[in-house]
MDAnalysis code that builds the backbone (N, CA, C; Angstrom):
import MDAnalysis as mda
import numpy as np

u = mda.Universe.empty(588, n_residues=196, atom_resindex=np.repeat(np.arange(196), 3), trajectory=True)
u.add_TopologyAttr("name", ["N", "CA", "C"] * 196)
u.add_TopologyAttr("resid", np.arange(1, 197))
u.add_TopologyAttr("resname", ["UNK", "UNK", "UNK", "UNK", "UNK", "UNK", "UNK", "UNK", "UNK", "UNK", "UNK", "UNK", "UNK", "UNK", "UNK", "UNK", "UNK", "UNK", "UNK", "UNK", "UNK", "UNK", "UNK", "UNK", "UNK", "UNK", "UNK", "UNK", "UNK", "UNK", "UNK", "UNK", "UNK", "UNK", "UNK", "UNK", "UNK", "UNK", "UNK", "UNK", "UNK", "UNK", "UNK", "UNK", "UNK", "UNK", "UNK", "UNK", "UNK", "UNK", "UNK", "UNK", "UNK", "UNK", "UNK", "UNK", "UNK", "UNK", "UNK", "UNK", "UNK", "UNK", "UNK", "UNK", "UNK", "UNK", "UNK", "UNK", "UNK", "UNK", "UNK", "UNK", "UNK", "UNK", "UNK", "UNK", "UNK", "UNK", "UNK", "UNK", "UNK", "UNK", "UNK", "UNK", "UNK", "UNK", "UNK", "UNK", "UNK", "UNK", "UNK", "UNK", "UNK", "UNK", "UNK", "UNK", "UNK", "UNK", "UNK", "UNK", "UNK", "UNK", "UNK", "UNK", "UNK", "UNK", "UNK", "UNK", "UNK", "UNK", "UNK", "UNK", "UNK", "UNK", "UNK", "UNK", "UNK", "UNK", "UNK", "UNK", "UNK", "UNK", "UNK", "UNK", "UNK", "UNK", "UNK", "UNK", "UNK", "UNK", "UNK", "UNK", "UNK", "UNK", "UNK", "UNK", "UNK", "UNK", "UNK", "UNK", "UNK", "UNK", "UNK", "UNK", "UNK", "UNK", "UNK", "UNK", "UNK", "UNK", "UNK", "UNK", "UNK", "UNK", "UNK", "UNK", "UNK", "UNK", "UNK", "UNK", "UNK", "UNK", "UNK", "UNK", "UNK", "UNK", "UNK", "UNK", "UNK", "UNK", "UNK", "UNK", "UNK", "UNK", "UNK", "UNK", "UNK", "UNK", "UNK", "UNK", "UNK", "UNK", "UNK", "UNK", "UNK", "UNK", "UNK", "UNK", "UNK", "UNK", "UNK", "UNK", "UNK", "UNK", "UNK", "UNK"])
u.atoms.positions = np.array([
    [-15.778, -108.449, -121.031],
    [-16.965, -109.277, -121.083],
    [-16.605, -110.622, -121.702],
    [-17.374, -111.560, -121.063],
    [-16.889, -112.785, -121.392],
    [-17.665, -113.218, -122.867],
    [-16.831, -114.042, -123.654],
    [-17.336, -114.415, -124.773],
    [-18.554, -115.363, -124.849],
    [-19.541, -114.968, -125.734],
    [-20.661, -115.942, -125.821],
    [-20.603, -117.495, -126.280],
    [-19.432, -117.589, -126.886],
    [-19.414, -118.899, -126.780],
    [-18.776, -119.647, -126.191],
    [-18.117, -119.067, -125.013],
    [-17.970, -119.502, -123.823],
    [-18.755, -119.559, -122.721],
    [-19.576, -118.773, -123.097],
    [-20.898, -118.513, -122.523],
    [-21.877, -120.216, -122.582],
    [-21.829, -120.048, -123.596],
    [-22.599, -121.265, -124.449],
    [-22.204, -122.696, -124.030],
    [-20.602, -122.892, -124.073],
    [-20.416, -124.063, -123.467],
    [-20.379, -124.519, -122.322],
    [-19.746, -123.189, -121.506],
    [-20.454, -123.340, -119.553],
    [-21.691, -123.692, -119.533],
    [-22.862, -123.224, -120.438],
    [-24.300, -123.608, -119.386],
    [-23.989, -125.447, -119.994],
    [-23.744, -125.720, -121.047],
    [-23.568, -127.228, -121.666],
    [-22.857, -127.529, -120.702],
    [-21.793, -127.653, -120.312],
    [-20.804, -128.551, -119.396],
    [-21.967, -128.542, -117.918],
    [-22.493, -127.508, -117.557],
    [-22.804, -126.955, -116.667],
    [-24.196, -128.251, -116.419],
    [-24.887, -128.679, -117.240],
    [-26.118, -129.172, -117.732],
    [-25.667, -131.009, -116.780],
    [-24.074, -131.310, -117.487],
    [-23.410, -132.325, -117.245],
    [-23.088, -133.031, -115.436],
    [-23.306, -131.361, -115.150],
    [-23.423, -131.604, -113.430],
    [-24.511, -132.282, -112.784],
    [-25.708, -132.476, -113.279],
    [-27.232, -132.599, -113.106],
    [-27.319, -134.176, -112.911],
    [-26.458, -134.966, -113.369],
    [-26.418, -136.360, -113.666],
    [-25.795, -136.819, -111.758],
    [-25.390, -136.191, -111.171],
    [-24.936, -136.032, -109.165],
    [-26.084, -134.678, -108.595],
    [-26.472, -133.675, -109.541],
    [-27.099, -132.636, -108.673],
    [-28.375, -133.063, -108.575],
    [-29.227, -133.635, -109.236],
    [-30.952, -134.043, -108.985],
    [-30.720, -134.254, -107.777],
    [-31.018, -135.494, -107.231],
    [-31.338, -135.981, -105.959],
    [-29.694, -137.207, -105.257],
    [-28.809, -136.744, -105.723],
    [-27.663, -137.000, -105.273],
    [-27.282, -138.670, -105.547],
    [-27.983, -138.791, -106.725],
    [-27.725, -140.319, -106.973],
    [-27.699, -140.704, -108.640],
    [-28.132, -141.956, -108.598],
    [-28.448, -141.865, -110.215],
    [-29.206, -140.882, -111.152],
    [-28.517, -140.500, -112.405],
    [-29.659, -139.944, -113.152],
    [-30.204, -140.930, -114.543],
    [-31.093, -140.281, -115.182],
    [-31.681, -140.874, -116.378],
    [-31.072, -141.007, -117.752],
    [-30.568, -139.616, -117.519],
    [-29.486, -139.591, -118.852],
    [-28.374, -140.173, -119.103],
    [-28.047, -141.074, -119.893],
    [-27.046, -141.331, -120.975],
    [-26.090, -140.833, -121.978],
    [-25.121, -140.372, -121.606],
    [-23.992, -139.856, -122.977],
    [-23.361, -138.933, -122.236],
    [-22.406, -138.280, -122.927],
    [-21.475, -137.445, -122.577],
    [-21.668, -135.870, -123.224],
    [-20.916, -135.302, -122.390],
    [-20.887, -133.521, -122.591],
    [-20.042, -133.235, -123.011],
    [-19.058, -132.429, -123.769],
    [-17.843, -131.934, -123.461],
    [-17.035, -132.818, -123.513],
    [-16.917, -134.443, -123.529],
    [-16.400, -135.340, -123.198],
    [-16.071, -135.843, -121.825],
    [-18.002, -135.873, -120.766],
    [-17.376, -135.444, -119.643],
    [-18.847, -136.838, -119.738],
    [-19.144, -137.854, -118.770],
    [-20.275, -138.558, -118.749],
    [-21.308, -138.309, -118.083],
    [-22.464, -138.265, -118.493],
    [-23.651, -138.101, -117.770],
    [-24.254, -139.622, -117.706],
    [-24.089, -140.063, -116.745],
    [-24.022, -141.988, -116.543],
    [-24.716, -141.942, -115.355],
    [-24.757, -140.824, -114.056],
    [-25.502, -141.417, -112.808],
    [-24.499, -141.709, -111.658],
    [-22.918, -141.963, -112.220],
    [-22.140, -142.337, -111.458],
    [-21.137, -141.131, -111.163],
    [-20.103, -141.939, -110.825],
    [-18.906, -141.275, -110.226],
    [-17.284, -141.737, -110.938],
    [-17.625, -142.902, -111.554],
    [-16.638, -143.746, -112.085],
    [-16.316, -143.569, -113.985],
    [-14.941, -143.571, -114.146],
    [-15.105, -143.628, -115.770],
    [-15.336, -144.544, -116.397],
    [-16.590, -144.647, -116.978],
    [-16.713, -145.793, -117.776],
    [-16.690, -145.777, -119.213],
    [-16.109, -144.964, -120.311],
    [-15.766, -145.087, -121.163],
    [-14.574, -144.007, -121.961],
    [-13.345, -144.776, -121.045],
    [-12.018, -143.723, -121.406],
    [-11.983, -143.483, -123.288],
    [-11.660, -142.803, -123.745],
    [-11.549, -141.204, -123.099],
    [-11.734, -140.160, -122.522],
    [-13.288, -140.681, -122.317],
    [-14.120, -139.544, -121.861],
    [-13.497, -139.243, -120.283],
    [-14.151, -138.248, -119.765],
    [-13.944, -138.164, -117.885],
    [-15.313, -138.376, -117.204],
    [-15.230, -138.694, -115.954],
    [-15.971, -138.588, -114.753],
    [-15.551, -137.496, -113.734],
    [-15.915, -138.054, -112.467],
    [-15.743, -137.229, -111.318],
    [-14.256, -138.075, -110.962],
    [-14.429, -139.376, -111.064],
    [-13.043, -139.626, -110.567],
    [-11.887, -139.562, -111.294],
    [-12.113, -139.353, -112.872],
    [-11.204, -138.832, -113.490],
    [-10.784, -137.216, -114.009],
    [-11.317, -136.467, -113.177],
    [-11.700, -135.183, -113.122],
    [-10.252, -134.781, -114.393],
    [-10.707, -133.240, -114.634],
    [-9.852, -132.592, -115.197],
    [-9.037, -132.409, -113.909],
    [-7.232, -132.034, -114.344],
    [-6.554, -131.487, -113.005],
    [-7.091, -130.544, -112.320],
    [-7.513, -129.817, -112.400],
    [-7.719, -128.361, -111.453],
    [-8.617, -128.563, -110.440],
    [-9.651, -129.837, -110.547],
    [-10.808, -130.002, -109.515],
    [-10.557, -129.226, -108.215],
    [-11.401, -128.847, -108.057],
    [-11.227, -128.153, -106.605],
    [-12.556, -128.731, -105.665],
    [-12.558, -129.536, -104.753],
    [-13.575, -130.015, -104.116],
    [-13.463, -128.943, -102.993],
    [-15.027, -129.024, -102.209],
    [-15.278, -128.163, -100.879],
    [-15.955, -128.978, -100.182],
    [-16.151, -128.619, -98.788],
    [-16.867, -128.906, -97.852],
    [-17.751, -127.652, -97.040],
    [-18.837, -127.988, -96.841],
    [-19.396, -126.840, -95.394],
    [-19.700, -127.617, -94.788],
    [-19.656, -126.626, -93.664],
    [-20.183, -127.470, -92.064],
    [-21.646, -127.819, -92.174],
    [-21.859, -128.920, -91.719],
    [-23.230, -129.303, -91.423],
    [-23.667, -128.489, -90.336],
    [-24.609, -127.685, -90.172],
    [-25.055, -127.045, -89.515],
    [-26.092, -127.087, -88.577],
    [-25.999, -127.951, -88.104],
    [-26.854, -128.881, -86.749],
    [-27.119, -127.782, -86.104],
    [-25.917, -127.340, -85.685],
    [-26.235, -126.127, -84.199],
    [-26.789, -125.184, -84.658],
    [-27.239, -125.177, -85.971],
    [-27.353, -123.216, -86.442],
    [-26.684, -122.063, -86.222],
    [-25.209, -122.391, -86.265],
    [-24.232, -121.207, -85.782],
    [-23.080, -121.217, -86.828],
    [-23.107, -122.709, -87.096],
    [-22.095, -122.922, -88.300],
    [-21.682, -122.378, -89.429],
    [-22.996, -122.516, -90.246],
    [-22.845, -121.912, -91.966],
    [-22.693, -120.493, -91.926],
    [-22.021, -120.249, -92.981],
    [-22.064, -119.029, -93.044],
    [-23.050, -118.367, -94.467],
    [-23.994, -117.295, -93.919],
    [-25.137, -117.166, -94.810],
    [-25.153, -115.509, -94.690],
    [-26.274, -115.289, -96.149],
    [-26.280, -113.616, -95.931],
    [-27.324, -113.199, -94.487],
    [-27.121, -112.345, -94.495],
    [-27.733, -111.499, -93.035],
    [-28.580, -110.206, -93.576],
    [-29.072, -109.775, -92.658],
    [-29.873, -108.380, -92.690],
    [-30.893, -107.973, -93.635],
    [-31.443, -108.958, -94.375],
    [-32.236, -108.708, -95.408],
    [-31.231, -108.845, -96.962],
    [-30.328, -108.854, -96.893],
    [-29.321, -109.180, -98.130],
    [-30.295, -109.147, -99.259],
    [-30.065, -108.138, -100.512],
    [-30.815, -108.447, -101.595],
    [-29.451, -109.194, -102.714],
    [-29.903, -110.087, -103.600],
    [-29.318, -110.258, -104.384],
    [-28.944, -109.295, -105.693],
    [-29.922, -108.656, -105.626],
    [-29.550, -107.100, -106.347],
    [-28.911, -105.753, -106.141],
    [-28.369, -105.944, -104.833],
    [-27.608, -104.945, -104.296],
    [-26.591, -105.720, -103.353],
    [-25.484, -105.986, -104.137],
    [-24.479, -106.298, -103.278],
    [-23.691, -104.872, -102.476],
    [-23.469, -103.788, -103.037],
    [-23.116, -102.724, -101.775],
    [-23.968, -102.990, -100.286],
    [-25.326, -103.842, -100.630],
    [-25.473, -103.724, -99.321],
    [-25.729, -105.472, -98.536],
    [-25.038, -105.899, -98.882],
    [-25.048, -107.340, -98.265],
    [-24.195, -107.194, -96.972],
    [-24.593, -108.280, -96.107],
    [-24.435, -108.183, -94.733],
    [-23.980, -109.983, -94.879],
    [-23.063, -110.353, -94.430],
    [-22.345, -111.966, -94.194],
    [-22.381, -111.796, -92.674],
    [-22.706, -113.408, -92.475],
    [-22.296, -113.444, -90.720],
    [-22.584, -115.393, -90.754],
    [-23.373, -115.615, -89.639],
    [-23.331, -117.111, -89.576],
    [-24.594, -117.215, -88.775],
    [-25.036, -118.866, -89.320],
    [-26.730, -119.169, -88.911],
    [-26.914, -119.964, -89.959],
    [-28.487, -120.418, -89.753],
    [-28.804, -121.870, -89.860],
    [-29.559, -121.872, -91.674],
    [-29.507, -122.342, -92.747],
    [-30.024, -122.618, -93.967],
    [-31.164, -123.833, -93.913],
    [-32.209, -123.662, -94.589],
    [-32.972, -124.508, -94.566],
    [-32.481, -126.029, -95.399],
    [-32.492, -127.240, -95.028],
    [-31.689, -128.605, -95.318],
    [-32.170, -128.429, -96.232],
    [-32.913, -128.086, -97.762],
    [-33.056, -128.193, -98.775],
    [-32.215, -127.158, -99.342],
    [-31.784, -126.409, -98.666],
    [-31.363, -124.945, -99.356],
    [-29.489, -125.603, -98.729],
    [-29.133, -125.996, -98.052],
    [-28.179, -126.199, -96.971],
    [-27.111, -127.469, -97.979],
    [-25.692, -126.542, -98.241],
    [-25.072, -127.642, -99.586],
    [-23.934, -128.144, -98.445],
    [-23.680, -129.036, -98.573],
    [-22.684, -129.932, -97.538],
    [-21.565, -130.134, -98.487],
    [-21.417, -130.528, -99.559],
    [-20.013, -130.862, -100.436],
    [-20.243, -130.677, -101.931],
    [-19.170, -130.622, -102.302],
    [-19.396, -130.713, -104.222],
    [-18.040, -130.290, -104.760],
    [-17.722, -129.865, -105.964],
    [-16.731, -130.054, -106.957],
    [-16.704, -128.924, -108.067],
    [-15.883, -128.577, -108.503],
    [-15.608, -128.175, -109.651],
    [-14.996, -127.764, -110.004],
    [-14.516, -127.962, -111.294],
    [-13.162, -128.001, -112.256],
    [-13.702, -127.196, -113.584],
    [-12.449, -127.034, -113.930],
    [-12.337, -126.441, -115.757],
    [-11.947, -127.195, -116.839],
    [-11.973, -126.696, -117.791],
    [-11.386, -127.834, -118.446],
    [-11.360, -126.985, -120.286],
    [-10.349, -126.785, -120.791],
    [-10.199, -126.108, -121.931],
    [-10.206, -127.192, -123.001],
    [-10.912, -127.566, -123.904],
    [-10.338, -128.450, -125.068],
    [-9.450, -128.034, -126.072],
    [-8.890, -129.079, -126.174],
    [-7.440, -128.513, -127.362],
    [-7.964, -128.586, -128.401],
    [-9.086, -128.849, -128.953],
    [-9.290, -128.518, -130.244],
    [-10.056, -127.127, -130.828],
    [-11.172, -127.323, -129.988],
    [-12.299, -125.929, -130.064],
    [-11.566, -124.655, -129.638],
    [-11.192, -125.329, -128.222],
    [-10.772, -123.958, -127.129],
    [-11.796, -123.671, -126.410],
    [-13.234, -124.525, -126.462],
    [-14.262, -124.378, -125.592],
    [-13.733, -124.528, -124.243],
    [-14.409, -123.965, -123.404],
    [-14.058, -123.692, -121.923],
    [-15.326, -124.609, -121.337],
    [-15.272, -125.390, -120.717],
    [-15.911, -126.370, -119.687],
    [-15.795, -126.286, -118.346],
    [-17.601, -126.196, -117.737],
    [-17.348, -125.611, -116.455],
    [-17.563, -126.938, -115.781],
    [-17.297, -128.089, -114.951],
    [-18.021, -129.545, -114.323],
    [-18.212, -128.934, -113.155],
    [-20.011, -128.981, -112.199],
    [-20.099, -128.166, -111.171],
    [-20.714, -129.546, -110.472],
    [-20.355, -130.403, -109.661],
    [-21.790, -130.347, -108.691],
    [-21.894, -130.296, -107.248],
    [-22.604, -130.512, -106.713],
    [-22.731, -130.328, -105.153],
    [-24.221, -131.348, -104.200],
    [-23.932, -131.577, -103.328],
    [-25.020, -132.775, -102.571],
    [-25.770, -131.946, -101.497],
    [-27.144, -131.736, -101.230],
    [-27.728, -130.909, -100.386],
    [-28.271, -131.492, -99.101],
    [-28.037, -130.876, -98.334],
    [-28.299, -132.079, -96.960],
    [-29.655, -132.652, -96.966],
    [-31.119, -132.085, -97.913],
    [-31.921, -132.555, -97.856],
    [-32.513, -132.450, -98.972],
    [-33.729, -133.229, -99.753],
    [-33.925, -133.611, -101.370],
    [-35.455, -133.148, -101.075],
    [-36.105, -132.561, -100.356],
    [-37.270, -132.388, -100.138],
    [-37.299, -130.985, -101.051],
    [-38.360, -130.727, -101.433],
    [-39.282, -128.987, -101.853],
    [-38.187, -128.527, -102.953],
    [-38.602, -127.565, -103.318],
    [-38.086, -126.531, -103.529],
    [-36.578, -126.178, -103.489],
    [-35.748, -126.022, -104.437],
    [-34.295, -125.016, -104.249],
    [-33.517, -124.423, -105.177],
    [-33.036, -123.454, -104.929],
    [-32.271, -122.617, -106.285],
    [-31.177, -122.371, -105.836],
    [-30.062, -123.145, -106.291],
    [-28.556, -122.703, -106.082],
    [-28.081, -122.374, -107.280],
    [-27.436, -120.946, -107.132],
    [-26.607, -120.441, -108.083],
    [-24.708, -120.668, -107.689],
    [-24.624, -120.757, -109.290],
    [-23.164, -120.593, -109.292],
    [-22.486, -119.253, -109.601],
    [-21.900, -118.489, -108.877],
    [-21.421, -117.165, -109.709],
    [-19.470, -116.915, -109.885],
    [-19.820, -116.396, -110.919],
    [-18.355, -116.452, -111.579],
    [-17.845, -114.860, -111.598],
    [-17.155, -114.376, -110.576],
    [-16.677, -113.434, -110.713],
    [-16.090, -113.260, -111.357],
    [-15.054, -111.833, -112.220],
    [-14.069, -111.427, -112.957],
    [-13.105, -111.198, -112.120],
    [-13.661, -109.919, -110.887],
    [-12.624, -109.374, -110.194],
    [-12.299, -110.353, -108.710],
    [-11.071, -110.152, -108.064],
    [-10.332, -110.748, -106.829],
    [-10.666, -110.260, -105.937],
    [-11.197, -108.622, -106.085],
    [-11.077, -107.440, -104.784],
    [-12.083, -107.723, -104.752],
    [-12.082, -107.747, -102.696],
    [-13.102, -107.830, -101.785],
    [-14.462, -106.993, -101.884],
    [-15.474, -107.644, -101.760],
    [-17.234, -106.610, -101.958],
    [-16.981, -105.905, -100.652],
    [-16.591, -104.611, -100.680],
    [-16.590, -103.892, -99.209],
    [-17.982, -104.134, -98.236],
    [-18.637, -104.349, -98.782],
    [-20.003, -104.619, -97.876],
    [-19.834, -105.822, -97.272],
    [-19.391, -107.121, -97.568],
    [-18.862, -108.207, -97.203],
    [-17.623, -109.127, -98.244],
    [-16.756, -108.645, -97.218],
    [-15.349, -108.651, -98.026],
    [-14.669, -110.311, -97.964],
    [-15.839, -111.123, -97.323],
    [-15.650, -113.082, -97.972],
    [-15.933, -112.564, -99.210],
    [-16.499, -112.459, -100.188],
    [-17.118, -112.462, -101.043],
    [-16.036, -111.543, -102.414],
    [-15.973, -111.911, -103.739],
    [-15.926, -110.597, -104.385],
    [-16.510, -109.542, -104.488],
    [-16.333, -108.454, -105.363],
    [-16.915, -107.621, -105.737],
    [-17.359, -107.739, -107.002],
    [-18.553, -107.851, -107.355],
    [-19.113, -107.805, -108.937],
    [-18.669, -107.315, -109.701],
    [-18.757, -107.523, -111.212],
    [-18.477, -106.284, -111.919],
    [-19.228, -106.581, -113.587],
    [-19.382, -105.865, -114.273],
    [-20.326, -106.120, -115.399],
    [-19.451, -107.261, -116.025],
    [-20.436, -108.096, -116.631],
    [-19.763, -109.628, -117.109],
    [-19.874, -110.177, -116.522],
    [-20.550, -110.429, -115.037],
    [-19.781, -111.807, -114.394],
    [-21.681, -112.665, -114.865],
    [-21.080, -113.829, -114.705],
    [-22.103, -114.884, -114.981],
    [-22.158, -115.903, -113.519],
    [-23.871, -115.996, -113.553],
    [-24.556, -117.118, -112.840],
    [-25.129, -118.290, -113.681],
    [-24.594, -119.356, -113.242],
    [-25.416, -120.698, -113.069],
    [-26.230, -120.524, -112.353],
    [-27.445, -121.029, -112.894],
    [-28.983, -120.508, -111.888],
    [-29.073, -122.142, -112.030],
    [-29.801, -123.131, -110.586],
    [-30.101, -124.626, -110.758],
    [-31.485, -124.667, -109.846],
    [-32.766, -124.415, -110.817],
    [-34.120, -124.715, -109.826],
    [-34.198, -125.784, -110.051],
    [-34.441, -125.891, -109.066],
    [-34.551, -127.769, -108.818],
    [-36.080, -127.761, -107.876],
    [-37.095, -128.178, -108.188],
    [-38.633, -128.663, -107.943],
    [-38.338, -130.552, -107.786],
    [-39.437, -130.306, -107.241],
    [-40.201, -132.152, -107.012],
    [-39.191, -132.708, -106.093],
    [-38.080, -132.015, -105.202],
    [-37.459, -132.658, -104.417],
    [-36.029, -133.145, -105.707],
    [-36.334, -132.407, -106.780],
    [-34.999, -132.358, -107.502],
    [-35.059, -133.544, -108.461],
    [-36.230, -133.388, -108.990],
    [-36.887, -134.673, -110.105],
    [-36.807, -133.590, -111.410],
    [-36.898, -132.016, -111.175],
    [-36.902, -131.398, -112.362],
    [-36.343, -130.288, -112.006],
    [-34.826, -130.084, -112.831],
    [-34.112, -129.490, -112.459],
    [-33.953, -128.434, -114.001],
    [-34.050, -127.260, -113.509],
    [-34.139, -126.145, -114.829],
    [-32.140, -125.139, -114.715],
    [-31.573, -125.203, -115.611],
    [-30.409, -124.826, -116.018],
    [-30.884, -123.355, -117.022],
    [-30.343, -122.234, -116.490],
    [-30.485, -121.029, -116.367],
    [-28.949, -120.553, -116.541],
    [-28.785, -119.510, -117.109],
    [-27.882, -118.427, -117.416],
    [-27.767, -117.234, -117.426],
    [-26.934, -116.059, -116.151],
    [-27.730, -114.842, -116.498],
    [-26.447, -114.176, -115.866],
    [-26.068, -112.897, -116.572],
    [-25.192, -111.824, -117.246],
    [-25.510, -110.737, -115.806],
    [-24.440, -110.272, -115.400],
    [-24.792, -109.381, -114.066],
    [-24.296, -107.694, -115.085],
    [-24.966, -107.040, -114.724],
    [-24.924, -105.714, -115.202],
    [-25.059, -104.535, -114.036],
    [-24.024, -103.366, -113.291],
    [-24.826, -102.196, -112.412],
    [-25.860, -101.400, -113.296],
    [-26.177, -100.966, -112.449],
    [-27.028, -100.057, -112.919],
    [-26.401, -98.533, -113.197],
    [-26.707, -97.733, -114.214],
    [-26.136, -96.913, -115.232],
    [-25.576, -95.628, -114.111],
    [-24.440, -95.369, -113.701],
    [-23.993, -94.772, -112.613],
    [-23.583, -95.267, -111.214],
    [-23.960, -96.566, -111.119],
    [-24.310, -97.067, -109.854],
    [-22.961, -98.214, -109.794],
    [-22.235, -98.483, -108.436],
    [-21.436, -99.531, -108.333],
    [-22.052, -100.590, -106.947],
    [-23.691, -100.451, -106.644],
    [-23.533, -100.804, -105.546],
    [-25.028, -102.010, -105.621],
    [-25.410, -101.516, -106.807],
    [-26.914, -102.189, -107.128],
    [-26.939, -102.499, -108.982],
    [-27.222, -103.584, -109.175],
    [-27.678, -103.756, -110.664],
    [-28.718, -104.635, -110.877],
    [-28.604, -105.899, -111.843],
    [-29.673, -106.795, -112.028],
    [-28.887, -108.007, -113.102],
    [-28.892, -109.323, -113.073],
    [-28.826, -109.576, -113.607],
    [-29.670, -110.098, -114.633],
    [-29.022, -110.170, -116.248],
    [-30.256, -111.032, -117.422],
    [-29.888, -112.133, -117.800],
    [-31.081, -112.747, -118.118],
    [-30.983, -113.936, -118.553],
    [-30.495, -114.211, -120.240],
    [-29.214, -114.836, -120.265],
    [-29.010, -114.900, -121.402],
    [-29.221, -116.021, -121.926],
    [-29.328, -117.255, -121.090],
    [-29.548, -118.469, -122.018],
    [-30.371, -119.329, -120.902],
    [-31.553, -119.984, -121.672],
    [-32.559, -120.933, -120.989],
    [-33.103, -121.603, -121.174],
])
């Protein structure tokens, strides 16, 4: 199980993403995280600190397909509960453009002094309208979820970044929550909320 105060500084670093995740442009806030800037931009503007373009090494950027045709993305299928991964179903089809993430980023970043662990997440959604909740989840284990084997397999400990984002992403709520099976069970659990 992962430590709580690593716990603690992921949802903080995590918070730092919000300054590109609102509505994919400027934000309001001023100052830094972690030593990471929440400025609105993309650029470093006060070295030492980092940005996006001065990322920690490890950045790992992605892309998905824009999904024009509705055949592209790849999404859950068959009723997929988020509480029962034994029974998730993966395949491909169309996400609603508010729900629908086209690119984003993220890196780690250990400080040499604390040893705090820093998560920098963000991502651009093809559309800024309604409603949306993208989670981040952090597996432990490598081995494939036999039910849909893109995916890991859960296992007690792993943590979500939860990001509701309302008003077209004017108010964005940062969430934390602990995945647990259920007492006998490897195929269904729940996760809790540990920090909010």
């Amino acid at each position: 199980m992962l430590a709580r105060r690593w716990i603690a500084v992921l949802v903080a670093a995590a918070l730092v993403a919000l300054s590109l995740v609102a509505a994919g442009g400027p934000a309001n806030a001023v100052g830094t995280v972690g030593g990471f800037e929440i400025d609105g931009n993309r650029v470093d503007d006060a070295a030492p600190e980092i940005d996006w373009l001065t990322p920690p090494p490890n950045l790992v950027s992605f892309t998905d397909a824009d999904a024009a045709d509705a055949i592209d993305d790849d999404i859950f299928t068959g009723g997929s509960k988020n509480q029962e991964p034994g029974g998730w179903e993966c395949g491909f089809g169309s996400a609603p453009q508010k729900d629908d993430l086209l690119s984003g980023d993220i890196a780690f970043r250990t400080d040499p002094v604390s040893g705090d662990v820093f998560a920098y997440v963000d991502f651009f959604r093809k559309a800024r309208n309604g409603s949306a909740n993208v989670d981040w989840e952090f597996n432990q284990s490598n081995e494939p979820n036999p039910a849909c084997p893109e995916l890991p397999q859960r296992t007690d400990g792993d943590l979500v970044i939860a990001y509701d984002a309302t008003n077209g992403g004017a108010v964005i709520t940062v969430r934390l929550f602990e995945w647990a099976f259920a007492p006998g069970s490897t195929t269904v659990g729940a996760f809790t909320e540990i920090l909010g």
